[in-house]
N, C-alpha and C positions, 0 to 999 in steps of 0.2 A: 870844478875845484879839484886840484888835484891831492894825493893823500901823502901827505910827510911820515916817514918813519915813525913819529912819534903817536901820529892815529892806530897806526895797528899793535903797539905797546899796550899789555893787560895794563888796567888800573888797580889798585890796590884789594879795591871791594872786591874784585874779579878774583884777582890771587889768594881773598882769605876765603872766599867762597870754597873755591876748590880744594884749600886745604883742612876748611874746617870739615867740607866732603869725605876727605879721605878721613880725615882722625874719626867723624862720626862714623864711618865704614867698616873701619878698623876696629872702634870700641863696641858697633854692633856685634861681632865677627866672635869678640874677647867675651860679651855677653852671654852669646847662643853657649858659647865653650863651657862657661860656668854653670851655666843653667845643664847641662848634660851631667856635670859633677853634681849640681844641686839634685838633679832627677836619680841619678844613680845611689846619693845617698839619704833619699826617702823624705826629701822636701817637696811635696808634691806641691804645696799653694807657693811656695817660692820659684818653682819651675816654670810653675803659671804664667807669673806676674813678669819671669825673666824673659819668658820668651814671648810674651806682648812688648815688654820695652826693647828686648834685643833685636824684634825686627823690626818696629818701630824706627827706631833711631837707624837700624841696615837700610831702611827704603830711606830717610830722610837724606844719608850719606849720598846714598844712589842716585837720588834727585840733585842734588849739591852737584855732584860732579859732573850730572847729563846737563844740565842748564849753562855749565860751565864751560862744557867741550862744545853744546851747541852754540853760545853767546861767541865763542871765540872762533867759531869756524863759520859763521856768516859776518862777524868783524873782519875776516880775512878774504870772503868772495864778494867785498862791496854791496851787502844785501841781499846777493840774489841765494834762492837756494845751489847749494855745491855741486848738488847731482846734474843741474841742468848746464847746458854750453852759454856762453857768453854774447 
């Protein structure tokens, strides 16, 4: 069978995967920041709790976008892994 352009097009889930990736990445990133303000200005239990949810949410980003760059780059080698020859 052969693959029409229209198989190797992200589908939708795909594109919000990796954007919702990046935004949790990014609001990870904006948390850790806060939480350095929050530590500096003597909220220690708020420091805490910021930087369990700020890396929390930075791995969840992280994971988002790796399952997304890998989903789309064995959609593009016809299954096989990319490292190996055809």
């Amino acid at each position: 069978m052969t693959n029409s352009p229209e198989d190797k097009r992200p589908t939708a889930v795909s594109r919000l995967a990796g954007w919702v990736g990046y935004a949790c990445a990014l609001v990870g990133i904006v948390i850790i920041a806060l939480v350095l303000v929050a530590a500096g200005g003597g909220f220690e239990g708020w420091a805490t709790l910021g930087i369990i949810a700020g890396v929390i949410v930075f791995l969840l980003g992280a994971v988002l976008i790796t399952i997304n760059f890998r989903r789309g780059r064995m959609r593009d080698s016809g299954g096989a892994p990319t490292h190996e020859p055809r």
